[in-house]
VOTOR-199053 format. One record per atom (N, C-alpha, C, CB): residue number from 1; atom name; x, y, z. Coordinates in Angstrom, 2 decimals, decimal comma. Glycine has a CB too. Example, Ala and Ser with C-alpha at 12.3 -4.5 7.8 and 13.67 -1.06 7.14 Angstrom:
BEGIN
<1 "N" <13,19 -5,69 7,80>>
<1 "CA" <12,30 -4,50 7,80>>
<1 "C" <13,20 -3,30 7,80>>
<1 "CB" <11,31 -4,47 9,05>>
<2 "N" <12,85 -2,25 7,08>>
<2 "CA" <13,67 -1,06 7,14>>
<2 "C" <12,90 0,03 7,87>>
<2 "CB" <14,08 -0,60 5,72>>
% end
This chain:
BEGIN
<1 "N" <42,87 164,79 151,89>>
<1 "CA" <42,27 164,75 153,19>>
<1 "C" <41,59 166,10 153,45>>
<1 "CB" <43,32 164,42 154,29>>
<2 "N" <40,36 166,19 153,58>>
<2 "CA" <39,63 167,23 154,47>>
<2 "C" <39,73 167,44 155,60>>
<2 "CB" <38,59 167,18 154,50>>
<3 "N" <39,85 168,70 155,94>>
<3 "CA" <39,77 169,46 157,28>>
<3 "C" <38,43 170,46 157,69>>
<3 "CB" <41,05 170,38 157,26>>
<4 "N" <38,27 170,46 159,46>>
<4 "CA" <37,11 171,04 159,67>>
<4 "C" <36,95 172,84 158,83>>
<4 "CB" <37,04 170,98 161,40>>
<5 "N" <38,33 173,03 158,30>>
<5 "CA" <37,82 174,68 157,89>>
<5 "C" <37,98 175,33 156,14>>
<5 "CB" <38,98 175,81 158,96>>
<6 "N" <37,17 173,37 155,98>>
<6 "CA" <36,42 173,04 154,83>>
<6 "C" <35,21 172,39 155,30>>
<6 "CB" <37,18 172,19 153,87>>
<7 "N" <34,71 173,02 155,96>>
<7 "CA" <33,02 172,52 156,46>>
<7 "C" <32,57 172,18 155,26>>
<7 "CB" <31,86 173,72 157,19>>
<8 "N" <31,89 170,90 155,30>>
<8 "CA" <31,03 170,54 154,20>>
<8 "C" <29,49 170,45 154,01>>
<8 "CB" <31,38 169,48 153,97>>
<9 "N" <28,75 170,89 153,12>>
<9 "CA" <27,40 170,81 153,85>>
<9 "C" <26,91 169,26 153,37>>
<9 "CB" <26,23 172,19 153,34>>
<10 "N" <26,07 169,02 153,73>>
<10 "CA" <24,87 167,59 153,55>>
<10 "C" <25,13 167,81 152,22>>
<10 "CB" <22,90 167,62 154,10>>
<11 "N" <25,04 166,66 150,97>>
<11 "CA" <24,73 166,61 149,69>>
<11 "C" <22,98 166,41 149,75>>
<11 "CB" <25,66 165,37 148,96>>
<12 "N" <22,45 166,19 150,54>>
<12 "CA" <21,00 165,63 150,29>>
<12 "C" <20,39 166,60 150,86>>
<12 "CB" <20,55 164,21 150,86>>
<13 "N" <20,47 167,70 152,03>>
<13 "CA" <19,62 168,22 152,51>>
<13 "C" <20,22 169,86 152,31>>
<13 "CB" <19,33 167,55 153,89>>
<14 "N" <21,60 170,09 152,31>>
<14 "CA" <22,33 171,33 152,27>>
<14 "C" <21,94 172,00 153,29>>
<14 "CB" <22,20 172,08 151,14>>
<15 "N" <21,47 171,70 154,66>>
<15 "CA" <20,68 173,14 155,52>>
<15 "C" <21,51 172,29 156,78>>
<15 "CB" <18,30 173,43 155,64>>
<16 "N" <22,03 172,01 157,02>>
<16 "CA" <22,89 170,84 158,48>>
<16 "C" <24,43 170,80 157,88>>
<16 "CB" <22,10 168,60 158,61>>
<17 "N" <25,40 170,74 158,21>>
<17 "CA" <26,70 170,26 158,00>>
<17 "C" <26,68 168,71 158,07>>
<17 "CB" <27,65 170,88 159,03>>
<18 "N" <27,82 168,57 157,20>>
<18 "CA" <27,98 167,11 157,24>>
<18 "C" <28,65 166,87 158,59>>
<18 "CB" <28,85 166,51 155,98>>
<19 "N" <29,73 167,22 158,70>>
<19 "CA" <30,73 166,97 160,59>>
<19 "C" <31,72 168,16 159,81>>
<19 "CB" <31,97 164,64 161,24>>
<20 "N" <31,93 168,91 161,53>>
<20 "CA" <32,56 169,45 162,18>>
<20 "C" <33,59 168,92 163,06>>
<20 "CB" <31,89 169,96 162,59>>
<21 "N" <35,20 169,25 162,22>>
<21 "CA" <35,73 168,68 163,10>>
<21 "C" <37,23 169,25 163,14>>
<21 "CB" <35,53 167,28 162,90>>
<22 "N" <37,52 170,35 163,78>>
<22 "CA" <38,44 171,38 164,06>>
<22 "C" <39,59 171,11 163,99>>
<22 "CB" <38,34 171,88 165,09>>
<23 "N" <40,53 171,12 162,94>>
<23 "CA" <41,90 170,78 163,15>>
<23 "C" <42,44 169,45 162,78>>
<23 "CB" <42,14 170,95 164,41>>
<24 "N" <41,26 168,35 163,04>>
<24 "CA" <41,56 166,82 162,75>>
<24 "C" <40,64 166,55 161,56>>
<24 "CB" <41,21 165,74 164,09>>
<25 "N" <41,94 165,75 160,63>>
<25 "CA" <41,20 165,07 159,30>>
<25 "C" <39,51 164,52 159,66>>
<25 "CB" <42,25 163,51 158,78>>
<26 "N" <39,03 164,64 159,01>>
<26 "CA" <37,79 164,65 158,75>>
<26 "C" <37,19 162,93 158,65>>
<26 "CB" <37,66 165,58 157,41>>
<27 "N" <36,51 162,32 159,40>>
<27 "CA" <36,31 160,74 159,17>>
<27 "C" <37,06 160,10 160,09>>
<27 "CB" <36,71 160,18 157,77>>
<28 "N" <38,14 161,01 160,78>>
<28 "CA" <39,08 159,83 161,77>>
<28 "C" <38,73 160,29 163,13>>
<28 "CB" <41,01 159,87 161,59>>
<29 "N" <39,38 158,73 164,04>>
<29 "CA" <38,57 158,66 165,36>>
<29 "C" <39,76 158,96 165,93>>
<29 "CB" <37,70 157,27 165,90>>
<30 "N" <40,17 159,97 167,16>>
<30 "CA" <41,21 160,12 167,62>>
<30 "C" <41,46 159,43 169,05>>
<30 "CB" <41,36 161,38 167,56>>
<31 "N" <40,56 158,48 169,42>>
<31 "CA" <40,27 157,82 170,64>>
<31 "C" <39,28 156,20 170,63>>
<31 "CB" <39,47 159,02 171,46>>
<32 "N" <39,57 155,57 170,97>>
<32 "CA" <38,70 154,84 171,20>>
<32 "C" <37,46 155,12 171,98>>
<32 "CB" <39,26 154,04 171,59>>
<33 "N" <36,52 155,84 171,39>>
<33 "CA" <35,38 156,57 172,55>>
<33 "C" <34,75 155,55 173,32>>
<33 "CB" <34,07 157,47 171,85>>
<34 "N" <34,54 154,50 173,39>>
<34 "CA" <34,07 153,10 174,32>>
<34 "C" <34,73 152,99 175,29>>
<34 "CB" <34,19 151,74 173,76>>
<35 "N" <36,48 153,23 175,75>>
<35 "CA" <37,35 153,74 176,67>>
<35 "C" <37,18 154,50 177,53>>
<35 "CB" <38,08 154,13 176,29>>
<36 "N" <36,21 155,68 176,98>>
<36 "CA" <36,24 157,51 177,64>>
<36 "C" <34,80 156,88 178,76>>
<36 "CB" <35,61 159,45 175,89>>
<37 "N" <35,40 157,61 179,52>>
<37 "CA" <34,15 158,15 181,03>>
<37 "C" <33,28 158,51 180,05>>
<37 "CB" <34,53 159,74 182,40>>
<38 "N" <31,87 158,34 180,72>>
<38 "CA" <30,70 158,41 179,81>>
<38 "C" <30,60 160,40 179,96>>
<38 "CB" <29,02 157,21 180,56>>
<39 "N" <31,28 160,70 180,68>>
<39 "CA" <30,85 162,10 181,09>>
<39 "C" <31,94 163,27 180,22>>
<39 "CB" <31,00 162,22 182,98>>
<40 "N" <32,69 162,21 179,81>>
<40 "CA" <34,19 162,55 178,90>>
<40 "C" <33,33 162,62 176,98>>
<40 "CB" <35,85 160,56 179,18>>
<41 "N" <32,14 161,65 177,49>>
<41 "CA" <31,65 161,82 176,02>>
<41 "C" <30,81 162,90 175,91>>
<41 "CB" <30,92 160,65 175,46>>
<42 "N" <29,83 163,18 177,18>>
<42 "CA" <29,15 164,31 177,22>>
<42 "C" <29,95 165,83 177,27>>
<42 "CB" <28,34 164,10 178,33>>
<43 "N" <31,17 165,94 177,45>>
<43 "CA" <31,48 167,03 177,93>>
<43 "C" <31,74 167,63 176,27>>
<43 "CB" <32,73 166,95 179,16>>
<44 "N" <32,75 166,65 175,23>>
<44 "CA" <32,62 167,17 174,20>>
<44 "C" <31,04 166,44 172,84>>
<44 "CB" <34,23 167,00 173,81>>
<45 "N" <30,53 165,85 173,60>>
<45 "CA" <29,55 165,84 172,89>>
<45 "C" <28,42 166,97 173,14>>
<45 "CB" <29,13 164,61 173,00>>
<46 "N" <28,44 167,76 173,94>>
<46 "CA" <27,99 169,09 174,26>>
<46 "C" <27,78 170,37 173,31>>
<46 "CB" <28,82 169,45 175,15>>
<47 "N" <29,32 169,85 173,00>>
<47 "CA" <30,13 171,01 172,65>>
<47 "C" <29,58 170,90 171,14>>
<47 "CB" <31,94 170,91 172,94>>
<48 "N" <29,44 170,16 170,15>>
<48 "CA" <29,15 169,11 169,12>>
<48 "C" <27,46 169,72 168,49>>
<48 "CB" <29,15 167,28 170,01>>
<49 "N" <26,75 169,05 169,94>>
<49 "CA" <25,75 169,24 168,97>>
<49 "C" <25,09 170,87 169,26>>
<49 "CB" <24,60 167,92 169,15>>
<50 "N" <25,93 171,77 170,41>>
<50 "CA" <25,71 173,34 170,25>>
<50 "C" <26,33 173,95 168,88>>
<50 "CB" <26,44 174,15 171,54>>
<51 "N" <27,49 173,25 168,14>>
<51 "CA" <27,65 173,88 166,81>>
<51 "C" <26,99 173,43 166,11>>
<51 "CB" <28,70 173,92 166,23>>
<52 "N" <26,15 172,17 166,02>>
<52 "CA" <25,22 171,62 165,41>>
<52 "C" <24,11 172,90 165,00>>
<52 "CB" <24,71 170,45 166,34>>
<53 "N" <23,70 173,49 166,50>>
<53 "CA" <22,43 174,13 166,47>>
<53 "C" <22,54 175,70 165,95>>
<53 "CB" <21,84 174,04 167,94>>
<54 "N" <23,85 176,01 166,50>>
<54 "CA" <24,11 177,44 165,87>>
<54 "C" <24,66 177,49 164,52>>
<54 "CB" <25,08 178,23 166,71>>
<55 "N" <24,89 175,92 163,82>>
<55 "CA" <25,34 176,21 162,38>>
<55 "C" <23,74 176,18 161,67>>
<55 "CB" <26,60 174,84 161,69>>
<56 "N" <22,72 175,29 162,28>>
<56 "CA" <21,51 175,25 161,57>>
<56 "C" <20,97 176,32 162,12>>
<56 "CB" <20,69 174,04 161,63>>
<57 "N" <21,02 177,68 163,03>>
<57 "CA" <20,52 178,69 163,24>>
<57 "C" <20,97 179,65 162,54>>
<57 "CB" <20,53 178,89 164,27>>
<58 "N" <22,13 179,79 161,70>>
<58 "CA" <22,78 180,68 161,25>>
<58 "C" <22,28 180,43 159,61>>
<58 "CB" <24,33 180,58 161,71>>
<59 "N" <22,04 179,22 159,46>>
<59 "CA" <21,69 178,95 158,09>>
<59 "C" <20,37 178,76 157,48>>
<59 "CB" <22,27 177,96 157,80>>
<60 "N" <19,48 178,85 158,71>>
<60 "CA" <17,96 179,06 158,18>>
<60 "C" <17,52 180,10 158,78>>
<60 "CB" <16,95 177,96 158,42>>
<61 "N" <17,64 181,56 159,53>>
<61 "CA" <17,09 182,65 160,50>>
<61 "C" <18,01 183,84 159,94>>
<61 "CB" <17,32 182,29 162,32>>
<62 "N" <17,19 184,83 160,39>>
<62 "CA" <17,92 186,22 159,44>>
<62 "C" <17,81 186,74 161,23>>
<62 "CB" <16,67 187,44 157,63>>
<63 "N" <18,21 186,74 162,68>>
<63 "CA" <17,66 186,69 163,81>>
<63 "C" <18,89 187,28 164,04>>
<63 "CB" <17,09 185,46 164,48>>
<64 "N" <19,02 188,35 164,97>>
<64 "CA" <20,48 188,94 165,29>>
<64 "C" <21,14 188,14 166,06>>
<64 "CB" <20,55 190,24 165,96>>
<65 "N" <22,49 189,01 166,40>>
<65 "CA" <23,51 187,75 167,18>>
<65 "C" <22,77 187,66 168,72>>
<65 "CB" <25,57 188,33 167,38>>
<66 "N" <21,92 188,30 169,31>>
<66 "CA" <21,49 188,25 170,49>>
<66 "C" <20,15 187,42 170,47>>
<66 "CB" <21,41 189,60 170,99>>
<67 "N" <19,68 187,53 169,10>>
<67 "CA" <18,12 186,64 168,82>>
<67 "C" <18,87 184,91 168,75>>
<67 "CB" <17,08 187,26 166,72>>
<68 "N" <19,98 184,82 167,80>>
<68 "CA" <20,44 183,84 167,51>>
<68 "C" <20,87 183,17 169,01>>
<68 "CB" <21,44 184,12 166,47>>
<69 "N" <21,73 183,82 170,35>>
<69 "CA" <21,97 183,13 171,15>>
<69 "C" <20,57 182,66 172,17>>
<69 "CB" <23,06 183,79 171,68>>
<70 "N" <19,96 183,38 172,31>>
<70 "CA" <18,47 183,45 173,07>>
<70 "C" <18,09 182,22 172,49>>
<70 "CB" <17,31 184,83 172,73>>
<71 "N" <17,70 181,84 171,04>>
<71 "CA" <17,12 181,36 170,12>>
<71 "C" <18,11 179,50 170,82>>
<71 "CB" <17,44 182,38 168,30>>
<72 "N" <19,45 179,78 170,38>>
<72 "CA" <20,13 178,71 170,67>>
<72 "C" <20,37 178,08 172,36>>
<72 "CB" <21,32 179,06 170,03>>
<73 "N" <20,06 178,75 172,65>>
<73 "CA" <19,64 178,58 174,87>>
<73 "C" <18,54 177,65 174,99>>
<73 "CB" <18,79 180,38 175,95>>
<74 "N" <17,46 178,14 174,08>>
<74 "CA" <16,97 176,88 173,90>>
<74 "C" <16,22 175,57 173,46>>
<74 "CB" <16,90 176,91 174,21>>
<75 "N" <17,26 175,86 172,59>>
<75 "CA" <17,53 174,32 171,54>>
<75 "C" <18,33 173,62 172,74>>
<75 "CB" <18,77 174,51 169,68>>
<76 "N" <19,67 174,57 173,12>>
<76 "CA" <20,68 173,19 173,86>>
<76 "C" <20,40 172,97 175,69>>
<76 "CB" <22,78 173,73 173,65>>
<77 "N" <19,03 173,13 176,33>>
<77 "CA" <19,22 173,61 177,43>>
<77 "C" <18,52 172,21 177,47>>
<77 "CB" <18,80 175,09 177,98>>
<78 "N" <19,08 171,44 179,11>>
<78 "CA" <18,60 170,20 179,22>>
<78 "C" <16,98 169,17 178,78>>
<78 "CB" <18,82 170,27 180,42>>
<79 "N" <16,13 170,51 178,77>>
<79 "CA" <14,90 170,11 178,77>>
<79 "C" <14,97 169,89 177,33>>
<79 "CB" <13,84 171,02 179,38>>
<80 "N" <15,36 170,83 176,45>>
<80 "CA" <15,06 170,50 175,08>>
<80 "C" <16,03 169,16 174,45>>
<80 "CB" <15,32 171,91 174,24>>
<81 "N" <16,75 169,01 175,11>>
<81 "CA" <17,80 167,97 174,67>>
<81 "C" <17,05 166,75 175,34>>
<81 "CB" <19,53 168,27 175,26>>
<82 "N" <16,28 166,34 175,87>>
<82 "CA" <15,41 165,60 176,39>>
<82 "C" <14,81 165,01 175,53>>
<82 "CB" <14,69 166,10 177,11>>
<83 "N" <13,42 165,89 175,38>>
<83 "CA" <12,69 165,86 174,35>>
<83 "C" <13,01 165,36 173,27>>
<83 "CB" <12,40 166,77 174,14>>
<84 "N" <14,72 165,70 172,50>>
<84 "CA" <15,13 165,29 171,42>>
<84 "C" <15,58 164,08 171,14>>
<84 "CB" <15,81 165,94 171,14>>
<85 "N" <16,17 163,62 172,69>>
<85 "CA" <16,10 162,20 172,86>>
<85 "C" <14,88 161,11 172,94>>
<85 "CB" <16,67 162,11 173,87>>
<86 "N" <13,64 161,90 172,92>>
<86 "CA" <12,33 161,15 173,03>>
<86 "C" <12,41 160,56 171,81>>
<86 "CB" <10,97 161,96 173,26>>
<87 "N" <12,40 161,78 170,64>>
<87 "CA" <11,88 161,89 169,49>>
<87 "C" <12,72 160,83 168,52>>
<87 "CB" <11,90 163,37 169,09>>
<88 "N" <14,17 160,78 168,96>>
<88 "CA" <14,61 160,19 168,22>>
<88 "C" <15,16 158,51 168,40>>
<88 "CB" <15,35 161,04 167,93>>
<89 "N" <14,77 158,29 170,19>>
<89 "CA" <14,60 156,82 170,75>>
<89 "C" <14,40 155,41 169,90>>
<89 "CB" <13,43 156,90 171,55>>
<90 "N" <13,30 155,74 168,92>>
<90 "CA" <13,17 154,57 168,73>>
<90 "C" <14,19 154,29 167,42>>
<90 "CB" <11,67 154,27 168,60>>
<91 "N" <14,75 155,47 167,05>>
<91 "CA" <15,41 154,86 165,80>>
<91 "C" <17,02 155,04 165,63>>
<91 "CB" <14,72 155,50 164,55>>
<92 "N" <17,35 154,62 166,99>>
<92 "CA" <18,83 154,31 167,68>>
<92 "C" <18,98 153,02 167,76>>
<92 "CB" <19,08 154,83 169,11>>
<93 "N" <20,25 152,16 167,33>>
<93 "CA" <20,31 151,01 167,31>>
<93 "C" <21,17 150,68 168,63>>
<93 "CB" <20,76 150,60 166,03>>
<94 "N" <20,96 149,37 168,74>>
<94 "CA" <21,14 148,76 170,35>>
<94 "C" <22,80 149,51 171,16>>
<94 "CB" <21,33 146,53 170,15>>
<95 "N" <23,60 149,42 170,17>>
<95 "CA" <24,97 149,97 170,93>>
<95 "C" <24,98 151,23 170,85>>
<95 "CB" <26,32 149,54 170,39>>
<96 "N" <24,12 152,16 170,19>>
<96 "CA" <23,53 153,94 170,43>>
<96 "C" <22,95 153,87 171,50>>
<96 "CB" <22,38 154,70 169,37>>
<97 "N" <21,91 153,18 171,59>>
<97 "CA" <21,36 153,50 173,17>>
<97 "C" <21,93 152,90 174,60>>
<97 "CB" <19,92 153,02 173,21>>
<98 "N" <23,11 152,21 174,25>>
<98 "CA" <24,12 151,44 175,31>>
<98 "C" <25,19 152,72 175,85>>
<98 "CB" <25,16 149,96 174,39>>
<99 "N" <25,21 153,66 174,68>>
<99 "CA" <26,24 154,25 175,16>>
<99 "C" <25,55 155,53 175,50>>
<99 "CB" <27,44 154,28 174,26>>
<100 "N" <24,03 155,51 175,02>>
<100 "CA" <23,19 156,88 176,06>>
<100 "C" <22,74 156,18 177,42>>
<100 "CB" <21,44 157,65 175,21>>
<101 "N" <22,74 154,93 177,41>>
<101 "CA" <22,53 154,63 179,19>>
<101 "C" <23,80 154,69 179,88>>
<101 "CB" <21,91 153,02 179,61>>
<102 "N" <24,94 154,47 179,80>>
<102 "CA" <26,14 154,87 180,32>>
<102 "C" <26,46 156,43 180,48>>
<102 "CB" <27,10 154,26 179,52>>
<103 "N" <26,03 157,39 179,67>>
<103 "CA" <26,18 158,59 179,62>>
<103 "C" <24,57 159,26 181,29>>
<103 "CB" <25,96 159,02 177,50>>
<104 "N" <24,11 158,95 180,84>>
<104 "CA" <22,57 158,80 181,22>>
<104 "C" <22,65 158,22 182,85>>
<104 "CB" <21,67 157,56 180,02>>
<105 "N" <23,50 157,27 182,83>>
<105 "CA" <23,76 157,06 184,17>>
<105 "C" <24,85 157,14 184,94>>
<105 "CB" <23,46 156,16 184,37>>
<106 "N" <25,59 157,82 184,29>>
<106 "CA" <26,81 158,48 184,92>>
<106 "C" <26,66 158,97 186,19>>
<106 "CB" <27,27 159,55 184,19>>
<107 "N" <26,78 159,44 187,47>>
<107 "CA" <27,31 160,04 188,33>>
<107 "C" <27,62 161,59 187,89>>
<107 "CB" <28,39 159,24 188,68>>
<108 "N" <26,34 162,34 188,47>>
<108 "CA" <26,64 163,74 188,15>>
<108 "C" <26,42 164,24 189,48>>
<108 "CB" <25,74 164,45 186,99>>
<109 "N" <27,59 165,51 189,68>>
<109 "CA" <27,70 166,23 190,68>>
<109 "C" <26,42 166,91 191,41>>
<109 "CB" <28,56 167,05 190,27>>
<110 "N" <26,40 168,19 190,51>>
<110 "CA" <25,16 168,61 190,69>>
<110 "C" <23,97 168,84 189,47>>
<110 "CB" <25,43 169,74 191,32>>
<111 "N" <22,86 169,13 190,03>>
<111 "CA" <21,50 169,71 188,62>>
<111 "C" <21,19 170,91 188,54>>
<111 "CB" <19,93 169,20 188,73>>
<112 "N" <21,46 171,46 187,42>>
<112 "CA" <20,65 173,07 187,40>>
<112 "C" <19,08 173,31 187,92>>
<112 "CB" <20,56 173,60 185,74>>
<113 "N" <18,65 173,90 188,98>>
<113 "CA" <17,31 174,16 189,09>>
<113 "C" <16,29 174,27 188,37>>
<113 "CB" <17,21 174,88 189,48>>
<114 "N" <16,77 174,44 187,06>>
<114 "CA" <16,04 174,73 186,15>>
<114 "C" <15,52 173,65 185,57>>
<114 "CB" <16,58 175,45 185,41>>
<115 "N" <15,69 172,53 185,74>>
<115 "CA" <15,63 171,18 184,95>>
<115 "C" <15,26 169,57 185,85>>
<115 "CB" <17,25 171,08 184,27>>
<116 "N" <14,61 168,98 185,64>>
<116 "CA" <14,67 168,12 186,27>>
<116 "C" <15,59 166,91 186,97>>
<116 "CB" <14,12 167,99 185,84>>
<117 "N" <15,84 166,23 187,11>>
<117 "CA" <17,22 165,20 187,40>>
<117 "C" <17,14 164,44 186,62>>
<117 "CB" <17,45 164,40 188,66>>
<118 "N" <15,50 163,90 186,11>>
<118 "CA" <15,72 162,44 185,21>>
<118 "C" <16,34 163,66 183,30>>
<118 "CB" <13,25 161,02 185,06>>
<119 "N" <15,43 164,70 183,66>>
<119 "CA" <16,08 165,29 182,17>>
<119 "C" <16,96 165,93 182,23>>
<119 "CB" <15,39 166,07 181,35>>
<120 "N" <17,97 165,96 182,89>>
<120 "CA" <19,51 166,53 182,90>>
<120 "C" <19,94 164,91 182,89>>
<120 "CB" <20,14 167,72 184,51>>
<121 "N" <19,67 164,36 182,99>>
<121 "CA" <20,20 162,83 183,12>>
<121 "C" <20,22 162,78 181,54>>
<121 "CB" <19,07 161,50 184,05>>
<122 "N" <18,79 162,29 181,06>>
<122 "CA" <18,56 162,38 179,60>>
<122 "C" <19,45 163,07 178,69>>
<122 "CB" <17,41 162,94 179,40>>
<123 "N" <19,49 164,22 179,31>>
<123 "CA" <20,56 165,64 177,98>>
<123 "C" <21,90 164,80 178,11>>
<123 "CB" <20,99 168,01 178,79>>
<124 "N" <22,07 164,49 179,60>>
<124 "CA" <23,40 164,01 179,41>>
<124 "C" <23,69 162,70 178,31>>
<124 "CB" <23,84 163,62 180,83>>
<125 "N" <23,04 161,90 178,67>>
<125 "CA" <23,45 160,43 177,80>>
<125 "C" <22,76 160,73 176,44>>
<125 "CB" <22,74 158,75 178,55>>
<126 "N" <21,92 162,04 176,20>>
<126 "CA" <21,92 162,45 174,76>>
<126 "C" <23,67 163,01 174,27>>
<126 "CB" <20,62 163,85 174,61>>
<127 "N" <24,15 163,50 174,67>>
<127 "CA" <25,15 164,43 174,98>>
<127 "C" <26,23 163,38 174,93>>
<127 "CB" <24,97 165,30 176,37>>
<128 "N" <26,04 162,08 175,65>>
<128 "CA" <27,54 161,22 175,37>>
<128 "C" <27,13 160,62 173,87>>
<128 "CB" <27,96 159,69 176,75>>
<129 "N" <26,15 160,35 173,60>>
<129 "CA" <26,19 159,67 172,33>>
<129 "C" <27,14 160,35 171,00>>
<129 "CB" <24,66 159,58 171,94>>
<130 "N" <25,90 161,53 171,68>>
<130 "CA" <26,93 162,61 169,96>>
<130 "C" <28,41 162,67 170,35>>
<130 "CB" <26,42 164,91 169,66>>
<131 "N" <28,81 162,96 171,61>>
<131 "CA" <30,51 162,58 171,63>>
<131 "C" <30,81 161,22 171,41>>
<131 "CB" <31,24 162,89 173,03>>
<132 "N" <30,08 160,42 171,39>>
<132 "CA" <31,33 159,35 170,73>>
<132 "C" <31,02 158,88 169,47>>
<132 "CB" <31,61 157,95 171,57>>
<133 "N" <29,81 159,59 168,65>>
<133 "CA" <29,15 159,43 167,00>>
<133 "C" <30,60 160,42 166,93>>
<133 "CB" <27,04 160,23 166,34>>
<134 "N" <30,78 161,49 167,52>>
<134 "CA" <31,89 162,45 166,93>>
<134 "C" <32,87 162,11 166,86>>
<134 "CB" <32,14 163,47 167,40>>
<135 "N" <33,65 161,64 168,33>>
<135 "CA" <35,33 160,94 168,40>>
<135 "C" <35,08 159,58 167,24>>
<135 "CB" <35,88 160,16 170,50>>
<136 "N" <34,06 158,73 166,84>>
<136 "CA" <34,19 157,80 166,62>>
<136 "C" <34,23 158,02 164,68>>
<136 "CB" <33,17 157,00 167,49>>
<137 "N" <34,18 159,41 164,47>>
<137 "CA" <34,60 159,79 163,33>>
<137 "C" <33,41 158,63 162,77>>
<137 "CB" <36,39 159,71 163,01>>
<138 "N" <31,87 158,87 163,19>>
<138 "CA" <30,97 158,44 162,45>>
<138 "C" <29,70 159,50 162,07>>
<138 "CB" <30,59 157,27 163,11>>
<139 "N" <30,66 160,41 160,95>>
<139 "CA" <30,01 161,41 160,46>>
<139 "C" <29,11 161,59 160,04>>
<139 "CB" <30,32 161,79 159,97>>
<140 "N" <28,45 160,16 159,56>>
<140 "CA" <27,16 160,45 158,32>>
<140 "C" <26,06 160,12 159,38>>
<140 "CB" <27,07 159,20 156,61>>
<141 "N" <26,52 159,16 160,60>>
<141 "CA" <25,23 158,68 161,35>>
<141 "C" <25,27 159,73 162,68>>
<141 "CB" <25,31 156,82 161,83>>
<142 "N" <26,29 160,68 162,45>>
<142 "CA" <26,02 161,60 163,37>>
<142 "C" <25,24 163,01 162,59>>
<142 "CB" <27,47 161,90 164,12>>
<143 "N" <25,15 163,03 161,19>>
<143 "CA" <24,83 163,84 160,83>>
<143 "C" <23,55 163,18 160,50>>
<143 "CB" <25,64 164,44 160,08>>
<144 "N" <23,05 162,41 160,33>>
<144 "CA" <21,76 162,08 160,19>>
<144 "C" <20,71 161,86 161,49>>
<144 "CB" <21,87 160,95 159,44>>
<145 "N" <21,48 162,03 162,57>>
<145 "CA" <20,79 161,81 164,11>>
<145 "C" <20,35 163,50 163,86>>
<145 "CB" <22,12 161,26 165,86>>
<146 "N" <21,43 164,79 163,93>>
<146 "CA" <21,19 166,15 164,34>>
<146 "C" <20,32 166,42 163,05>>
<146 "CB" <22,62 167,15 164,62>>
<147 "N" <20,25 165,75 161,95>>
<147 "CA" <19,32 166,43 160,90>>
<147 "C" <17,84 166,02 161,82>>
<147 "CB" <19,47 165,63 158,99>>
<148 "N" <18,26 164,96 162,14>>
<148 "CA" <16,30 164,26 163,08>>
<148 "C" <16,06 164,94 164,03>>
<148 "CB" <16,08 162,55 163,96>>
<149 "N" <17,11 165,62 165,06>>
<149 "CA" <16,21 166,41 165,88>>
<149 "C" <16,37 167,44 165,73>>
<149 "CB" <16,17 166,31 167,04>>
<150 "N" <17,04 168,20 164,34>>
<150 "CA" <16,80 169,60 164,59>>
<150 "C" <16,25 169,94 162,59>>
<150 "CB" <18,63 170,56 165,41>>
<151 "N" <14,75 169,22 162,34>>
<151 "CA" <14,60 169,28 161,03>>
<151 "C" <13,67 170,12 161,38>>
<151 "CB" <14,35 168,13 160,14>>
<152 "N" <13,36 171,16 160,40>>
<152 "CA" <12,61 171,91 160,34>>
<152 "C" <11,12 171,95 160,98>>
<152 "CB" <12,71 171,97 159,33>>
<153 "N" <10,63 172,68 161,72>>
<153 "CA" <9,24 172,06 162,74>>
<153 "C" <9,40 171,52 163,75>>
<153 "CB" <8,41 171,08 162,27>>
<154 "N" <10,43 170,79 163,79>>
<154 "CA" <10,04 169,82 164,92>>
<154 "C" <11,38 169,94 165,95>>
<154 "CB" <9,75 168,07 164,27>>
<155 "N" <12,43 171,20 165,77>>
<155 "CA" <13,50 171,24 166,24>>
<155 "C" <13,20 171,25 168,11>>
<155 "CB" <14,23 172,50 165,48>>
<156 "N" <13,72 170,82 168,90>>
<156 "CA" <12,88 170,90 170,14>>
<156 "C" <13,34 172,00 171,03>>
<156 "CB" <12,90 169,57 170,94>>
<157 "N" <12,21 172,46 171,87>>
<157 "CA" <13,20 173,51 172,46>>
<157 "C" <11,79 173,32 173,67>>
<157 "CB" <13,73 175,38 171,39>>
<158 "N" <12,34 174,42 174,47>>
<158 "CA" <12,12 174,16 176,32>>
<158 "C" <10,92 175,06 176,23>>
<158 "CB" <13,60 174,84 177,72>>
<159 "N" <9,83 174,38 176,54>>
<159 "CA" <8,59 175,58 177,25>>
<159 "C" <8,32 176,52 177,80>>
<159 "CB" <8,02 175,46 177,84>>
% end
């Protein structure tokens, strides 16, 4: 059994991790994520695809630790997580995008000023998906979603 602190990289691309997954065997679902508050998926699907971005920032940029966080602000800041949900829309299958409209239409407190409502909405139900591709210990189709929006060129980030 593998553990997260045997990170593995991609066999096909080597520049993305395969899954990250701290402490728990590697491939297993510790929840039924279809159960969880859609906001329960965003909170650690957040968390998910920011190591996503700082493991693919650390592994293609020679950028200091202050270039690297600047750099990673925004990749993960609502607007760019938007965008990434544009890009990668059409090639989500029907129960992926069931569980970004539940995330997506969750009931959120408040919006950062900085961002719009429909795209803090968006980041969010981008944000529940990868938490429950993650709890649902579906590593390869979660690692093949973050290779699509953060492949070289086209990684998205905020204007």
């Amino acid at each position: 059994m593998k553990y997260a602190n045997e990170l593995t990289k991609s066999s096909q691309s080597g520049d993305l991790i395969e899954v990250v997954r701290l402490g728990l065997p590697i491939g297993e679902a510790i929840k039924d994520p279809t159960q969880l508050a859609p906001l329960s998926l965003a909170y650690i699907g957040d968390t998910v695809y920011d190591l996503f971005v700082r493991t693919m920032l650390l592994d293609s940029t020679t950028l200091t630790v202050h270039g690297l966080h600047q750099r990673a602000a925004k990749l993960v800041c609502a607007k760019a997580q938007a965008a990434a949900f544009r890009r990668i829309e059409p090639m989500l299958t029907e129960s992926e995008l069931s569980v970004f409209r539940r995330g997506r239409n969750a009931h959120i407190g408040t919006v950062p000023k900085s961002t719009s409502i429909m795209e803090y909405r968006t980041a969010t139900g981008l944000e529940a998906l990868i938490g429950c591709l993650y709890l649902s210990g579906e590593n390869g189709r979660l690692g093949e979603i973050m290779k699509m929006i953060l492949s070289d060129g086209h990684a998205p980030e905020a204007e």
